[in-house]
C-alpha positions, 0 to 999 in steps of 0.5 A: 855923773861917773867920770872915768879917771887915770891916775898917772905916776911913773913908777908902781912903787908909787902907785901901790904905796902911794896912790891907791887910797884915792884910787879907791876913794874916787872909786867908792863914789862911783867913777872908774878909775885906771892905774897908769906908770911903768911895768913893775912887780907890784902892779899886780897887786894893785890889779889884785884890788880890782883896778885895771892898771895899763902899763906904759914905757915910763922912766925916771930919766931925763933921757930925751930918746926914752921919754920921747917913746913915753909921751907918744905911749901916753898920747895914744892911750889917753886917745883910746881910753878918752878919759874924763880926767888924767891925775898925774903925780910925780915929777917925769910922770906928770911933766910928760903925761900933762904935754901928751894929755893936751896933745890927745886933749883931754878935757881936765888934767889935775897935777899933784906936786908931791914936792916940787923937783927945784928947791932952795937949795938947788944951784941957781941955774938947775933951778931956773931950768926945772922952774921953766919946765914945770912952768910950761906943763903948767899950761896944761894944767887945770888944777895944781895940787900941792902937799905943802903950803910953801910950794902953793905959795911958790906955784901962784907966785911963778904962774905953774898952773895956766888957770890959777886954781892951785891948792895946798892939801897936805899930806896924811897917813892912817891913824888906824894904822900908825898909832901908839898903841901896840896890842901884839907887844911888837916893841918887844917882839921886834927888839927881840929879833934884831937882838936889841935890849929892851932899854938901848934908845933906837933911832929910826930912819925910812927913806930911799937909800940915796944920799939926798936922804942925808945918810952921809950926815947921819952916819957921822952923826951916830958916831957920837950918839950911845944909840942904835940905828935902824935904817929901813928902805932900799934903793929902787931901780929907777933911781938916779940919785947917787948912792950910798955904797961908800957909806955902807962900806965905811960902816963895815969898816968900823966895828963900833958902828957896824954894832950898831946901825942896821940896813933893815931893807924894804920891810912891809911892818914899818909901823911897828918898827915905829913902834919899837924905835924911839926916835925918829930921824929924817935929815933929807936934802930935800922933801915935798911933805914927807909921808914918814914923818906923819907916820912916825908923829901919829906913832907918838914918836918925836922927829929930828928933821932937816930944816926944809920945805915940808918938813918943818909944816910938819915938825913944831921945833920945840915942841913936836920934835927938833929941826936942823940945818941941812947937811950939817952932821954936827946939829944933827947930832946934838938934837938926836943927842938931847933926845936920847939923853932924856926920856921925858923930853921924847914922851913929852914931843911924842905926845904933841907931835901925836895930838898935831898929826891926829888933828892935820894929817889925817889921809882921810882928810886929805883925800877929801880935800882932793875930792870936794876940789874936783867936784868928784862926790857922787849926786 
């Protein structure tokens, strides 16, 4: 039976870059399917595809006033639409949009934790309040997913979803599109237009440009390394995370790597700029199950990755690439070291991080997983 079915984040970047593959998944077995977040520039595109997206006063705040206004946008929307099944992802979106589901009574409410917000390495008491949050949306939820499967383990163990039904599904990207082949010779291209040698080793970084991303780390790490850096992504908005303008500015001052680290910005060829890198470097404070990392193993490319939640499912140390401490500039810059120094040792971890991706991540899969658990294959 066609179910109707939003697909709740709080901010568009998300939906467009992250959620519409399931959204057309659920939509190819015959369910309608509506896009819910906050206003931006890229709802358009998502519309673009055919999907009616209703936009709501959502934020990435704890602000209490604003996300007061947003459970009561939320709560008169789900009562309007009487959808079948909310699906929320993201940590404000899904905390407000599971409390205002319930209070509009939505028969079925699916959470997909994208990494929980609290982890290992938060301060104790920050901890037990985001824990206690996600604790109480938790008796709004009828089904939990999570990416990794740690935070499935920390969700049974603490009680987050009221049923129980939680289940670890992974992560993935499109191994069509992120692959080691290169036809259009876009390693070289690329280089070209950055005026890189062809034979200069270059690391790779995507991320948000916050310092949870541990570009304070890596900077200094480059310091030491004969390689260049590319740095692709922008600071959204919506972010509260601090941000790395000093670091930025440290660079401009130093002309050495002001030679070689480069800002890229927000690029739509990150696959190909996978493929003119090689290395690919994610030294992140904190992570659920980061996409780029799949991305950059499917490319063929190896890892150096800090040693957290997510990232060391993904990364084999070793053998698909190498995972370090957290801040800890000095093992950051030894792994990336080793890499650059050797040739071989980078072909040889590609090659396995490409086979492990192939086999785990596929996002087909992973979708899948997401289907065949919410009963949603047409008869």
């Amino acid at each position: 039976m066609p179910l109707k079915i939003c697909q709740l984040c709080t901010v568009d970047f998300t939906l467009y870059h992250f959620l519409r593959p399931l959204m057309h998944a659920m939509r190819k077995e015959g369910h309608e399917v509506v896009g819910v977040c906050a206003d931006g520039d890229l709802v358009p595109l998502v519309r673009d595809e055919g999907f009616r997206v209703e936009t709501v006063p959502l934020a990435r705040t704890i602000n209490p006033i604003r996300n007061i206004r947003a459970t009561r946008a939320l709560r008169q929307l789900f009562r309007d639409e009487q959808f079948d099944l909310v699906h929320t992802h993201t940590p404000v979106g899904s905390l407000i949009g599971r409390m205002a589901a319930k209070m509009a009574r939505v028969p079925r409410v699916a959470y997909t934790a994208h990494g929980f917000y609290f982890h290992e390495h938060m301060p104790a008491p920050r901890r037990a309040a985001h824990i206690s949050l996600e604790w109480l949306a938790g008796r709004a939820t009828h089904t939990l997913f999570t990416q990794s499967e740690e935070d499935a383990e920390t969700a049974g163990r603490l009680g987050l979803c009221k049923t129980g039904d939680v289940l670890a599904i992974g992560n993935g990207s499109d191994p069509d599109i992120f692959t080691p082949e290169d036809p259009d010779n876009a390693r070289m291209r690329i280089r070209e237009s950055l005026g890189t040698p062809a034979d200069r080793v270059v690391v790779l970084m995507t991320g948000r440009l916050v310092e949870e991303k541990g570009y304070r780390e890596l900077v200094t790490a480059m310091r030491d390394i004969d390689a260049e850096l590319w740095a692709v992504g922008a600071r959204l908005e919506s972010d509260h995370a601090s941000g790395i303008a000093d670091i930025i500015a440290s660079i401009d001052r130093d002309p050495d790597l002001k030679s070689r680290i480069r800002f890229l910005g927000y690029r739509q060829d990150v696959p190909d700029l996978m493929r003119a890198a090689d290395i690919f470097t994610l030294p992140s404070h904190r992570e659920g199950m980061p996409r780029s990392i799949i991305e950059a193993m499917l490319t063929g490319r190896p890892v150096v990755a800090t040693d957290i939640r997510g990232s060391r499912e993904e990364v084999v140390d070793g053998e698909t690439g190498l995972l370090v401490p957290v801040r800890n500039a000095d093992a950051l810059a030894h792994g990336l070291r080793s890499l650059v120094a050797e040739s071989r040792l980078r072909e040889r971890m590609g090659k396995a991080g490409l086979e492990r991706a192939r086999r785990l991540f596929d996002e087909q899969k992973v979708i899948a997983r997401q289907l065949d658990h919410l009963d949603l294959r047409a008869a």
